[in-house]
Residue, then its C-alpha position, 0 to 999 in steps of 0.5 A: x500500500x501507498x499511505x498518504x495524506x490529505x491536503x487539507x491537513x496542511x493548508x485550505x487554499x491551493x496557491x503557488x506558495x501553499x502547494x510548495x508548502x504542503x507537498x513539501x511537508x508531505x515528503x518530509x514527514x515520510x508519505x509517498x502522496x498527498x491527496x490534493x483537492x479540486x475544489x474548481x477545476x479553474x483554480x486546480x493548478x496542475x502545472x504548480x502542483x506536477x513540478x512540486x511534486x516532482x520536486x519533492x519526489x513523491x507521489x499525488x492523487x486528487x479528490x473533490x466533492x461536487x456542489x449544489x451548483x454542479x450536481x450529475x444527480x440533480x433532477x435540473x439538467x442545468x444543474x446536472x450538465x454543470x457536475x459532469x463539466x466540473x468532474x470532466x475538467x477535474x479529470x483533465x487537471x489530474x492527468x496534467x498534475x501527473x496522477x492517474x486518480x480522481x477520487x471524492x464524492x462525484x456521485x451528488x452535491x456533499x450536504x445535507x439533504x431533506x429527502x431520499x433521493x427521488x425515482x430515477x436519480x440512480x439511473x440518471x447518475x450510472x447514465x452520466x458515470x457511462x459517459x464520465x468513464x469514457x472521458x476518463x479512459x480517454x485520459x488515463x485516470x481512474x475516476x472514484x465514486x465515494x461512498x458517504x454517510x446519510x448527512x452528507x448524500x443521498x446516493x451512495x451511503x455505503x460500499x455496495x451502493x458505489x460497487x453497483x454503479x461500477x458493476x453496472x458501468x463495467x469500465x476499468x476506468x471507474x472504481x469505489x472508494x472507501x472511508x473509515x468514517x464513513x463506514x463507521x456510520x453506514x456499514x452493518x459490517x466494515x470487514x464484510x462490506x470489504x470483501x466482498x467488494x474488494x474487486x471494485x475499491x480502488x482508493x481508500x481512507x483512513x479518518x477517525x470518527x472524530x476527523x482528529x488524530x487516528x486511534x483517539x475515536x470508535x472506528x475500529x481500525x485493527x479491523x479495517x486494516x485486517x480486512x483490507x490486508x487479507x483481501x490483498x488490497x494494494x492501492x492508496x491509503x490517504x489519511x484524512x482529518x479535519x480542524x478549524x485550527x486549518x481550514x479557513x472560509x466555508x471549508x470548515x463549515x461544509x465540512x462540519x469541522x467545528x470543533x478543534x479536535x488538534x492544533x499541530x499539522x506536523x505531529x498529527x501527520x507524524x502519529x497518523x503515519x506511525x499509526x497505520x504502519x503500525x495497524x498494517x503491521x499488525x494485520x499482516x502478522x495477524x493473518x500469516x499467524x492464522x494462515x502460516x506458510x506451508x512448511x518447505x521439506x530440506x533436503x539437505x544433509x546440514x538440516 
């Protein structure tokens, strides 16, 4: 696995200066990636971000979340035409920062709805990821669908829902992603909903239930690494939290990040690294412990 971190751990803004900051201390801290945000495609700074990157020698994958504005489930075809430019040209962005992954919630705007999403919005949505994929593919990304808690979404709350509309595309290009978090929230059982998805997940999160240090919260971590392990998951694993004490403007409010669950970027980043090493280490000695390798005969007149 590639373990990485959030942008939003680091900086809000996505400027000359806060991209050299923030990718810097993503090397520095010992991550292979950072996961940088396309809050607009027109502000995303690809070439800025591509020649820090390669500066800093590690790697990049981006995320996004659609908007009221821009939304492919709105029933508005206004609406729904402006997320698929915005998803379209956050695609175009993440080929030119030199990464092959948009990750986030592409699916529906991220806040909080009334009402269940209304008949025909499901099909309305695999439709357009149909022709979202086929840009996708055209450019070398992977495009992700992030399953999000009920407060946050009204279509795809959980792992099976994203890996439907994968299913139903039939596309390499399109993947689910996953989120501790929100799993903590939604999944009857986080170990089950894994496997047996595990062919779709192609981006995967760990945030603690609090958005703060990861361990300090009630998502069973030992758990979630276990399964993602024992099924042989092989891609990212990006690290993500949220405090006021970093997120300036409305981010911190669309984000419902209110309350200052930690202060100090550089040692949230330090511990959360430390503590999914030390989670995938346990996993992996767990599952060799419960499945040991068969034993190899000698022969060998020394033995």
């Amino acid at each position: 696995m590639q373990l990485g971190i959030h942008a939003l751990v680091w900086v809000t803004d996505w400027t000359e200066d806060t991209i050299c900051y923030a990718i810097g201390k993503t090397a520095e801290t010992g991550y292979d990636l950072i996961e940088a945000v396309i809050f607009d495609p027109r502000d995303a700074r690809p070439a800025a971000t591509a020649k820090a990157i390669a500066a800093a020698g590690i790697g990049v994958v981006t995320g996004m979340a659609l908007n009221p504005d821009a939304d492919i489930s709105s029933a508005d075809p206004a609406v729904a035409k402006a997320g698929e430019q915005f998803i379209s040209d956050a695609i175009l962005a993440t080929r030119d920062m030199g990464s092959n992954l948009l990750g986030g919630v592409t699916h529906s705007a991220m806040h909080r709805y009334g009402q269940a999403a209304a008949a025909g919005t499901i099909d309305r949505v695999i439709e357009t990821y149909g022709r979202l994929a086929v840009r996708a593919e055209a450019a070398g990304i992977r495009l992700g669908i992030e399953a999000v808690n009920r407060y946050e979404s009204n279509v795809v709350n959980t792992i099976d829902d994203a890996a439907r509309i994968v299913r139903t595309i039939g596309s390499p290009a399109l993947f689910a992603h996953i989120d501790s978090y929100h799993m903590n929230i939604e999944e009857h059982d986080t170990a089950d909903a894994i496997a047996r998805n595990i062919d779709t997940i192609g981006h995967v999160h760990a945030g603690e239930s609090n958005r703060g240090y990861l361990g300090s919260g009630s998502v069973d971590f030992p758990d979630y690494f276990r399964a993602l392990i024992r099924a042989s998951y092989n891609g990212p694993v990006v690290f993500e939290a949220f405090s006021p004490a970093v997120l300036k403007g409305g981010v911190a409010d669309a984000l419902a990040a209110w309350t200052t669950h930690w202060t100090d970027s550089e040692d949230l980043a330090t511990k959360g690294l430390r503590f999914m090493r030390g989670q995938i280490d346990a996993a992996t000695t767990s599952l060799i412990a419960r499945h040991p390798l068969p034993r190899r005969e000698v022969n060998s007149p020394f033995v």
